[in-house]
Every structure is written in C-alpha cells, then in structure tokens.
C-alpha positions as CSV (number, residue, x, y, z in Angstrom):
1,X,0.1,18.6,-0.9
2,X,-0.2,22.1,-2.6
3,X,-2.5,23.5,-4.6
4,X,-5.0,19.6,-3.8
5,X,-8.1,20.0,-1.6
6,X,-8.6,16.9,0.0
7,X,-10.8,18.1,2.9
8,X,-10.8,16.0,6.2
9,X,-9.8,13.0,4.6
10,X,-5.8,14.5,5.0
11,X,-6.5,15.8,7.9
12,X,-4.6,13.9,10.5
13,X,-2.1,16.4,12.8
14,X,-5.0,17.1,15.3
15,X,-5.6,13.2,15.7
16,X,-1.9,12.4,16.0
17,X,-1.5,15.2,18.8
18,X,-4.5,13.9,20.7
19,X,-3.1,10.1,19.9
20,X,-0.1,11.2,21.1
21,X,-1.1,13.1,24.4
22,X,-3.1,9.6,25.5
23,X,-0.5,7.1,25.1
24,X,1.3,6.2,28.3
25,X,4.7,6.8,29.6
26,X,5.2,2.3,29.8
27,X,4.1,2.5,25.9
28,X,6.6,5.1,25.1
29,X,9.2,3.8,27.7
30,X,8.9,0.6,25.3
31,X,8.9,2.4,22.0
32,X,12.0,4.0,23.0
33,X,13.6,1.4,23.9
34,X,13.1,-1.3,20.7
35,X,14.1,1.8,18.7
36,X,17.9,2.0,20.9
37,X,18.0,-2.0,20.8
38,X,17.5,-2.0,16.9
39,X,20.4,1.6,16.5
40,X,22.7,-0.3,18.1
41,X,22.6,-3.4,16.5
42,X,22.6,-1.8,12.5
43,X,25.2,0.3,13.7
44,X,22.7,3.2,12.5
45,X,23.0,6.8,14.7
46,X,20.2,8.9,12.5
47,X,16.7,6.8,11.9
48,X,13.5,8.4,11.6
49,X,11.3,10.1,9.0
50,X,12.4,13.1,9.5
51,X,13.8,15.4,6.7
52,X,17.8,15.2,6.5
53,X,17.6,11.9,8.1
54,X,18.3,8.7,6.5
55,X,17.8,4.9,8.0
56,X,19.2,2.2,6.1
57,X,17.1,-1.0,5.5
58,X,18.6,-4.9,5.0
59,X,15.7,-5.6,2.8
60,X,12.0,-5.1,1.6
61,X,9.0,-7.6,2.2
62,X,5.6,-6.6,0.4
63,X,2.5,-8.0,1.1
64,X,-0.6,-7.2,-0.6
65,X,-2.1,-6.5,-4.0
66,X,-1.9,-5.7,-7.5
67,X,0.0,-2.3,-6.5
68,X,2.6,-4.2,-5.1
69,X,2.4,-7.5,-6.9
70,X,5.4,-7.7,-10.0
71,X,4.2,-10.9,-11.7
72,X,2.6,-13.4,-9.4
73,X,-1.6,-12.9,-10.0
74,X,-0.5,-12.4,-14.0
75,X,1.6,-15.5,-14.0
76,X,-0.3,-17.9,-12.3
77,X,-3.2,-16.7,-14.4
78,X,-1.3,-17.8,-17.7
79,X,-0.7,-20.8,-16.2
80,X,-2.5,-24.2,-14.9
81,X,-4.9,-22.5,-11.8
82,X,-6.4,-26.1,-10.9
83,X,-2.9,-27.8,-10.2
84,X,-3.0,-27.6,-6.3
85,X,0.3,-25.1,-6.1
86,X,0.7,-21.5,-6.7
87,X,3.7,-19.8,-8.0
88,X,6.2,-19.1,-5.1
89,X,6.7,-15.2,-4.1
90,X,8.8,-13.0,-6.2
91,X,7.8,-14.2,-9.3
92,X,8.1,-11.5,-12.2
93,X,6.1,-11.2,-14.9
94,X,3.2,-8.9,-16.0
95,X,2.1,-6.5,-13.7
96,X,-0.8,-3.8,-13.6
97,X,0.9,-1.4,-15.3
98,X,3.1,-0.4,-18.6
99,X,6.7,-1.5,-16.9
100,X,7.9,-1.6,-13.4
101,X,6.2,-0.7,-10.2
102,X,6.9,0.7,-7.0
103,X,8.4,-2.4,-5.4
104,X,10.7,-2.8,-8.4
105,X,12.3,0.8,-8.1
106,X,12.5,1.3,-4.1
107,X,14.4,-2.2,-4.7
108,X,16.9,-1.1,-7.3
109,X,17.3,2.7,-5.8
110,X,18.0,0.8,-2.3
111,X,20.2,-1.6,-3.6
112,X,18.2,-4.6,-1.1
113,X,16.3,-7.8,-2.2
114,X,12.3,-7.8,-1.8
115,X,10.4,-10.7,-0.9
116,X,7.3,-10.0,-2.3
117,X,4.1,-11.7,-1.9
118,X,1.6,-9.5,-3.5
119,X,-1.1,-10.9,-5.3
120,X,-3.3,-9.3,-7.7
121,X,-7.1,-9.1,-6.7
122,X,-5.9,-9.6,-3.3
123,X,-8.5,-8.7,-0.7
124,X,-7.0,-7.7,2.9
125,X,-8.8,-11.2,4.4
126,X,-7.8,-14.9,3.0
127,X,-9.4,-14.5,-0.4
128,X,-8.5,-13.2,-3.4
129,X,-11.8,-12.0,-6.2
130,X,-9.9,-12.8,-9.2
131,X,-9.9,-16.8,-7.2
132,X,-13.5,-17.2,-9.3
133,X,-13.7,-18.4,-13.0
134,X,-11.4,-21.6,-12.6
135,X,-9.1,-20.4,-11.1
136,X,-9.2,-22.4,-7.8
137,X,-5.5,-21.7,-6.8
138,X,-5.8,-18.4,-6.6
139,X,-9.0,-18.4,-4.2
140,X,-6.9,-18.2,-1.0
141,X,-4.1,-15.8,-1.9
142,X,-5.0,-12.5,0.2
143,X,-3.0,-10.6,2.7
144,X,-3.6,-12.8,5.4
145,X,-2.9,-15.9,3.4
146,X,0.3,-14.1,2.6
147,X,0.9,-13.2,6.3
148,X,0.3,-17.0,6.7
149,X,3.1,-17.8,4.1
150,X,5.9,-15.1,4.9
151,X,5.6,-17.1,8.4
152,X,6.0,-20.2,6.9
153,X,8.9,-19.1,4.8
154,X,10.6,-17.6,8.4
155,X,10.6,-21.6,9.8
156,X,10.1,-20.4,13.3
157,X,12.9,-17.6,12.9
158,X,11.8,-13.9,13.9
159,X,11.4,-11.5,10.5
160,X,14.4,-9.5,9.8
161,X,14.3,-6.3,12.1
162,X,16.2,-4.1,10.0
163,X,13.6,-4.9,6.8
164,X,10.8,-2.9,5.4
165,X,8.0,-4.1,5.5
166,X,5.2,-2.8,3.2
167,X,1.4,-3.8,3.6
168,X,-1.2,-2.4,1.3
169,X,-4.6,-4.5,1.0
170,X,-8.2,-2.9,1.1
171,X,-8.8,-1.6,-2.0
172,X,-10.2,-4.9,-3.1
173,X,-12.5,-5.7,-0.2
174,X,-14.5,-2.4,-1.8
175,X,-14.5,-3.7,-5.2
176,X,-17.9,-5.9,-5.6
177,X,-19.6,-3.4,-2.9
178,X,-22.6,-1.4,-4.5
179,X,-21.1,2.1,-4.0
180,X,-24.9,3.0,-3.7
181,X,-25.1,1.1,-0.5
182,X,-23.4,3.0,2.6
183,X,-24.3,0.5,5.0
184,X,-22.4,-2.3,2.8
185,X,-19.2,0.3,2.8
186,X,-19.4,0.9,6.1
187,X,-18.6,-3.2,6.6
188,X,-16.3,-3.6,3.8
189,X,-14.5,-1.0,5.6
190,X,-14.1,-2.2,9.1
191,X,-13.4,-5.7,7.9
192,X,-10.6,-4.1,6.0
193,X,-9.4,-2.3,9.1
194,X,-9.5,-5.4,11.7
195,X,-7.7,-7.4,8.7
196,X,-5.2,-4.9,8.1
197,X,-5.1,-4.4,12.1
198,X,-4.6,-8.6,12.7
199,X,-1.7,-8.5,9.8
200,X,0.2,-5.4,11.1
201,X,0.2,-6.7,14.9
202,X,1.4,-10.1,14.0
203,X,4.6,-8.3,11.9
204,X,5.3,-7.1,14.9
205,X,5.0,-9.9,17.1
206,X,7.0,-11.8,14.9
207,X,9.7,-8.8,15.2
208,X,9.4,-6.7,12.4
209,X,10.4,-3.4,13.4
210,X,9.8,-0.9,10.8
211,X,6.1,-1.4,8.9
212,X,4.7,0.9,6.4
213,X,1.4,0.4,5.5
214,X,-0.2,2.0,2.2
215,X,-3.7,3.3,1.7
216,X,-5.4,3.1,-1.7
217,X,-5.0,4.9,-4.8
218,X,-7.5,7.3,-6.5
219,X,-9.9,6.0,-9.3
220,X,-10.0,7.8,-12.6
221,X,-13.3,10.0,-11.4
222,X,-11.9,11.8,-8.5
223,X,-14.5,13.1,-5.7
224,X,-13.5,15.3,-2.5
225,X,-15.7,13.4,-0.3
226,X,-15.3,10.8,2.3
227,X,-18.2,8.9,1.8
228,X,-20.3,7.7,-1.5
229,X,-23.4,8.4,0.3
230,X,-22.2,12.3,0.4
231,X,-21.1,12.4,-3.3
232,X,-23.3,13.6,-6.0
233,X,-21.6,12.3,-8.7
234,X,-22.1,8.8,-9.8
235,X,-19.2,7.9,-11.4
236,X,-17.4,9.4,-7.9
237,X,-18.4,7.6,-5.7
238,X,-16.3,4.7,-6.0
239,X,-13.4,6.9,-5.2
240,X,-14.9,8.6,-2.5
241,X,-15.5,5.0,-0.7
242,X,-12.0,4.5,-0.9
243,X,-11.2,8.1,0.7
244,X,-13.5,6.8,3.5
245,X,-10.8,3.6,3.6
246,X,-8.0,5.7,4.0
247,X,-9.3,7.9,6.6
248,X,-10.0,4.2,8.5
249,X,-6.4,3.2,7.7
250,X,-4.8,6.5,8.7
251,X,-6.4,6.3,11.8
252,X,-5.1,2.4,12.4
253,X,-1.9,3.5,11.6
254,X,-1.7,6.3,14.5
255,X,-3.3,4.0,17.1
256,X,-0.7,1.0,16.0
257,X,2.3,3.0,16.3
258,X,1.5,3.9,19.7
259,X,0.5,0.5,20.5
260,X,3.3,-1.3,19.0
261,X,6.6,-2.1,19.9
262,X,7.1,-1.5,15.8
263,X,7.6,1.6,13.9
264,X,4.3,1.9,12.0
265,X,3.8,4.4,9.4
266,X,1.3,5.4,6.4
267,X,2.6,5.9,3.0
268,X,0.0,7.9,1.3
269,X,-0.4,6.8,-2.1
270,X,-4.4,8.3,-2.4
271,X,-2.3,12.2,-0.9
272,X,0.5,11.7,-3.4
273,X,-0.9,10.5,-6.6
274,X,-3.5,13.4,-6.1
275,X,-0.2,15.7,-5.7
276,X,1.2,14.3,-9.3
277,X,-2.5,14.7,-10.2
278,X,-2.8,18.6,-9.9
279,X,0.7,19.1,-10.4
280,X,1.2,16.6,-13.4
281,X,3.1,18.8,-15.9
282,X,5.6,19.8,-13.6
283,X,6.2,16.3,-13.1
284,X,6.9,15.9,-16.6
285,X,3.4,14.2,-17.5
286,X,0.2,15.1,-19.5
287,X,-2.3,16.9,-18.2
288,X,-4.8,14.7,-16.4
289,X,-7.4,13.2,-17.6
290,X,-10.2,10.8,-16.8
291,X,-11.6,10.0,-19.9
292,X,-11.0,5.7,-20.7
293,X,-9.5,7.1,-23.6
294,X,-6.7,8.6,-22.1
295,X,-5.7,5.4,-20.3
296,X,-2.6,3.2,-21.2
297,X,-4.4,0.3,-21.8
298,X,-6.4,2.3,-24.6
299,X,-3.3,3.4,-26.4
300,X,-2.0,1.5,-29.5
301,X,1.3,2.6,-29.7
302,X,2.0,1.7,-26.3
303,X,3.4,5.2,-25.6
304,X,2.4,5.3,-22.3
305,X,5.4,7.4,-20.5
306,X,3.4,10.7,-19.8
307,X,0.2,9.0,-18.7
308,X,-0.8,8.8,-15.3
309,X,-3.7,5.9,-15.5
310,X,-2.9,2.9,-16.6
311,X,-6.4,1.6,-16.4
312,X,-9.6,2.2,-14.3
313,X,-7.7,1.6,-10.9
314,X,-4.0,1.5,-11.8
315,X,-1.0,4.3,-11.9
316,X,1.8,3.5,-14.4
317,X,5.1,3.1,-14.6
318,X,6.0,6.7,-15.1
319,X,4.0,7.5,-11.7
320,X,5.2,4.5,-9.5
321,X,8.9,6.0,-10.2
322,X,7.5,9.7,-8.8
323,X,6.1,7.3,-5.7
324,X,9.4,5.8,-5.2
325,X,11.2,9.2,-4.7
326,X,8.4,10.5,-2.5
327,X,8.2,7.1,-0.7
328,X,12.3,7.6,-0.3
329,X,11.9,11.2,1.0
330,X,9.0,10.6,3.4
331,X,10.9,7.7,5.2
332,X,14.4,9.2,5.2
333,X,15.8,6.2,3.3
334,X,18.9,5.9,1.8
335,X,19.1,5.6,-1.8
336,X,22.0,4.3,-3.7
C-alpha cells in the first residue's frame, strides 16, 4: 500500500513467519491434505492467492454487517419489527451506501449466487444495536445468530466446500464504547476476537474450506495509531480503536489458518480503502475529504460517483467496485 503509513497496525510478515515456523508438521500434513482432497474434486490444478493464479468458487455466503448486508437491516426496518419473523437472507433492498456493494459486484464479476445473511448493526455476538427502539425482531440478528441460521438453512448437510465464505463483524461491538475508555476497548475487542474466533472454527467444522474474513473500514477522521488511548486527536480516536481491531483480527486470522483444516484468509478492507484514500484521483475519485459535507448522504443531487464516504462509517458504491477488483486480485479468483 504505497505512498500510506499505516505503522505496526500492517505489519504482519514477521508474525506470519514466526506463525509459520511454530506450526507442526501433523498441522501442515492436514492442511495439505484437505487442500489435494478439495483440487481433485473441483477439478481445479492452480488454487491459491498467489499472483497469476486463479481458484474458481461454486458460490458466496456472507455473514456479517451493514458492509456486507444488500437490503435485509433496511427492509425489515421499513417493515413490521414486532411480528415474530424476520425477512429471510438475500433480501435486496437499501443498503449503506449510494448503489451496490461489495457482495453485489464479487457476485456478478464471478458469475455465482450469494447467500447472504448480513445484517446491518450487526455486532460479531447474537445481537444486533439497531434491535432497540421497537424493533424487537431485529434484537437477535448478529453474526453468531447468522452462523446459527446458515446451519439451519444446511438441514444437517456439510456447507459447500468449493464456496466463499466471507465473515466481517466487529466494527459494531466498538460502536457504543466511549473511545475515551481503553479498558472498555480493550473488552470490546477480545469479545470481538473470541466471537469472530467461535464463527470461523464452526465454518470449518461444518466443512467450509475457503473463509475470508474482513477487518473494518476507516472512519472519516483517520488516525495512524493503534489505540485511542495513544491518539491525540479526538475526533481520531474512534478510528484508531478500530485499527487496534484489526491488528486483533489479523492476528486470528494467522493463528486460524494454521489451526484449521480451512483456508483462512484476511481481506483488508481498513489497508485498501486507505490505499484508494491517498491514491484517490488515480482511482478516478475526488480528493479526500473528511468534512460531513463532503459525504454522500449530504449531497442533494445525489451525485455521489467520485465520493469515497458515504456517511460517517460507510464507503460507497464507487469504492466497493475498486474493493471488488482488489478483493479479486488478492484471492486469485476468477472473474467472468
């Protein structure tokens, strides 16, 4: 990520080397072997995130929040919350953003169906914080609620292991935290991390193969710290708390994938939004800005295509479509 200094937070070769060096030859033996059992049965002969290779997938199955979510938390909003039923997964509708999101364009560029069960104001536990204010049906609708109903919606059947299968949930567990209080981060942060930990494990047991799990994207007010308690600036800390997150989740990541019968990897959307960030004209966007006023939400004419924020903790449109193509390039996936 030219030209972007992130400090330690992107630092992770040295503790994928040291990862590396300490897992043992039965955990590798394993690793090596799921990956031959799952070539040979998609036919594949190149798989891996390496650049130049490309791995086909069968299908796409998000779980999380209102990054991933194409309708459902909007939806059942406009709708009866006090009925007893939610709407089912995949439901489209408004999303948090100007147009289509990242789900919606790794879909159509793969050419697969996505069950998605994102919620909006999903936390990465059962709850969800927009489940306040009468909206009763919403309450229970976070990742592991979702875990609870993609294995439901299997009937007992092993998940698909030629799908992808996206998890991003954490961002949410911050948001009612006083980003004053350390201590209060620190715990919003490990609970995040043993939820996120409990969801990624049980993908795999139930036989997902290839898991990708996303860490959270950058508030409006960027800091270069990785805590709130080191950053100065007020109106930073926020998104340094979430840097501190996605150290955590980096960290899970590694340990998982050498754990885990499962390819797990990281898609960095906090690394990659910073790169359209610093680099935004030459993505064909404005120059960045943090100001409210510079949001899409704020603009009348709904002429939102060079933006970057859609509002105080959303991308839009214009920027999930750069993520799909890096998301694409990073996994060696095959677009069609």
């Amino acid at each position: 990520m030219a030209g972007v200094a992130l400090g330690p937070e992107t630092g992770t070769h040295a503790r994928d080397e040291v990862v590396l060096r300490e897992v043992g030859m039965t955990a590798l033996l394993k690793r090596a072997a799921v990956l031959a059992l799952s070539l040979a049965a998609a036919g594949c002969v190149a798989v891996g995130a390496g650049h130049g290779e490309r791995r086909d997938v069968s299908a796409l199955v998000l779980l999380g929040d209102s990054n991933l979510d194409i309708g459902r938390a909007f939806t059942e909003r406009e709708g009866n919350t006090q009925d007893g039923k939610i709407v089912p997964p995949n439901t489209v509708g408004k999303r948090s953003s100007n147009a289509e999101i990242l789900p919606e364009f790794l879909s159509s560029r793969l050419g697969v169906a996505q069950a998605n069960y994102a919620w909006g104001g999903a936390t990465s536990g059962m709850t969800n914080i927009l489940g306040g204010e009468g909206r009763g049906d919403m309450a229970n609708t976070g990742l592991l609620a979702q875990m609870a109903e993609f294995e439901a919606a299997l009937g007992g059947a092993s998940a698909d292991p030629h799908a992808l299968h996206v998890v991003m949930a954490g961002s949410n567990d911050l948001a009612s935290v006083d980003k004053s209080d350390q201590a209060a981060i620190d715990r919003a942060v490990a609970g995040a991390v043993a939820n996120l930990r409990a969801a990624v494990t049980r993908l795999d047991a139930l036989g997902a193969e290839f898991i990708v799990v996303g860490t959270r994207t950058p508030r409006p007010v960027l800091s270069e710290h990785d805590r709130a308690a080191d950053e100065p600036n007020a109106d930073a800390k926020n998104d340094a708390a979430g840097r501190q997150l996605n150290v955590a989740i980096r960290k899970l990541v590694s340990d998982l994938n050498a754990e885990l019968g499962a390819d797990v990897g990281v898609y960095d959307f906090y690394a990659e939004i910073r790169d359209v960030i610093a680099h935004a004209e030459a993505y064909g966007l404005a120059p960045y800005s943090a100001d409210p006023a510079n949001y899409c939400t704020a603009r009348t004419d709904g002429d939102c295509g060079r933006l970057i924020n859609y509002d105080a903790a959303h991308k839009t449109s214009a920027v999930h479509a750069i993520l799909a193509d890096k998301f694409l390039e990073q996994f060696g996936l095959k677009a069609h």
